[in-house]
N, C-alpha and C positions, 0 to 999 in steps of 0.2 A: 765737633761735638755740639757748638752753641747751635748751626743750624740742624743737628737733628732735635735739641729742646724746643727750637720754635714750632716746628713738623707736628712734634707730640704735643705744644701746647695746639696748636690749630686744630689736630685728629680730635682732642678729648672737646672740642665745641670752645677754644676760647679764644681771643684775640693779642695775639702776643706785640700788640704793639699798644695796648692800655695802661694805665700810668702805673699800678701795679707788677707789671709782667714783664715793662719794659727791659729791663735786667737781668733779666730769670734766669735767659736761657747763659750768659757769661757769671752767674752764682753760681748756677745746678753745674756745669762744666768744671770748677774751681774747684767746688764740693764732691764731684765725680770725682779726678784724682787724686786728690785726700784721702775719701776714703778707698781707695783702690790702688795708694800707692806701695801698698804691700810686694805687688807685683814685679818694682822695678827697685826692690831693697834687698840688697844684699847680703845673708847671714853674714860675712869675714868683715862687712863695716858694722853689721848690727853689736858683732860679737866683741869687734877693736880689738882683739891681745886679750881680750878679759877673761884668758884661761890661768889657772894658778895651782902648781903643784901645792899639794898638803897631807899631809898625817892626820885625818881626818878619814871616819868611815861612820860616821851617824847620821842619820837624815837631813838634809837642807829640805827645808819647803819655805817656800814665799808663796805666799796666799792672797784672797780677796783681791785677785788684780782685775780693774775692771777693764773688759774688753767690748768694744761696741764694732760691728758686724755688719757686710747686706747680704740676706738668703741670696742663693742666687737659681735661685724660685722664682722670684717675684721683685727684686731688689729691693725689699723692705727691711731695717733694720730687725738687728736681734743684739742681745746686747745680755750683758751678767757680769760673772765674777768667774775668774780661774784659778787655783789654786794648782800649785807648781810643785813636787818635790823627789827628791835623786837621792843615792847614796853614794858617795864618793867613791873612787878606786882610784884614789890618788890626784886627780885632778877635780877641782872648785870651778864655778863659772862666775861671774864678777856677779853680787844681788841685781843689782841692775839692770842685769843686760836679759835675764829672764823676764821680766813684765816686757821688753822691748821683743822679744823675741814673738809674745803673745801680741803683741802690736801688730807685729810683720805678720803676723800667719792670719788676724782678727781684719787689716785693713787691703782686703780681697775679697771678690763674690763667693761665698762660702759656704758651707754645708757645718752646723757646729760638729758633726762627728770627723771630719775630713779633718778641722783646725787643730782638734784633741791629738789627733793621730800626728800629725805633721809638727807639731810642741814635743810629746814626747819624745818621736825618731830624729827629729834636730838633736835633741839632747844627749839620746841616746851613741846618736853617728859623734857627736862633737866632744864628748871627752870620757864614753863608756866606760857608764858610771855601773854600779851593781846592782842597780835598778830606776827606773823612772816611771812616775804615776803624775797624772793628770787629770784632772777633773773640773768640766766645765760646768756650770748652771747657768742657763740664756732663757730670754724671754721675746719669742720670736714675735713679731707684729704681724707675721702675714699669717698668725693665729687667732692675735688679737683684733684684732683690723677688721676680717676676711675671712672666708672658709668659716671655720665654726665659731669664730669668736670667742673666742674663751679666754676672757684675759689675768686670768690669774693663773694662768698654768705656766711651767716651769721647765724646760729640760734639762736632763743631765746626763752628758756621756764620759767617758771614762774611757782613758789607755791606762795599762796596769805592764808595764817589762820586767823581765827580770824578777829581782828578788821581788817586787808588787805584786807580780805575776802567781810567783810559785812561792813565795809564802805566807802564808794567812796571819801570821801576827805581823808580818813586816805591813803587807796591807790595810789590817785592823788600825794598828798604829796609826798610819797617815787620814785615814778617814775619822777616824777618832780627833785628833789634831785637827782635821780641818773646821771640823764643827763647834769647837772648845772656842768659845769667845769672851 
């Protein structure tokens, strides 16, 4: 990887051997998989045992997780806040291990609607619950950056399963919650 950073610094006009740059390409390498170690992380270590029977059927949400992202557009960060929330059917997932879970799906080349999708169906395959909802807000740079520039804009996508899905007060309810600060 470092010698294809040196390649790319020479294409884009610079001298990868100046007192600045000397390093670059074994930083940008380091930092490549960091953040792209999502790849090679395995939900059953993410997850450790951290399943737990309970008598419990009310909404769990863990909110405001912050996830930092690269389009895999342009490799330019996108980055926000995720808010997480399920209804039991007997089994809990350790709090924890859901922002880890946004981690694993958030440190990959990504699309935010693809991450959304792939947090809830985790959740939903790993302890089918009677519903799971997600919802991310990102703030893509190869918006801000690039393209139209627009740097206060905002996305938000949304997975809705189950009872999210098909009932409107269960849905209300979590979107109502997540905004409540």
């Amino acid at each position: 990887m470092q010698d294809l950073i040196t390649r790319l610094l020479e294409a884009v006009g610079e001298d990868p051997t100046r007192e600045g740059l000397v390093k670059t390409p074994e930083r940008v390498a380091r930092s490549m998989e960091y953040l792209t170690s999502g790849y090679r992380t395995d939900i059953d270590d993410v997850l450790n045992g951290a399943l737990f029977t309970v008598d419990y059927n009310e909404m769990v949400i863990v909110r405001d997780i912050d996830f930092y992202s690269l389009c895999e557009h342009h490799l330019l960060p996108f980055f926000g806040k995720c808010h997480v929330a399920y209804v039991p059917n007997g089994k809990v997932i350790g709090l924890s291990k859901v922002p880890r879970l946004v981690d694993m799906f958030a440190r990959r080349l990504q699309l935010q609607e693809r991450m959304t999708n792939q947090i809830a169906e985790t959740i939903r395959e790993t302890i089918q619950p009677l519903g799971v909802a997600v919802v991310c807000e990102g703030t893509h740079l190869c918006m801000a950056m690039r393209g139209v520039e627009k740097q206060q804009s905002t996305t938000v996508t949304s997975a809705m399963l189950g009872a999210f899905r098909n009932d409107a007060r269960t849905r209300g309810e979590f979107l109502q919650l997540i905004k409540t600060r």
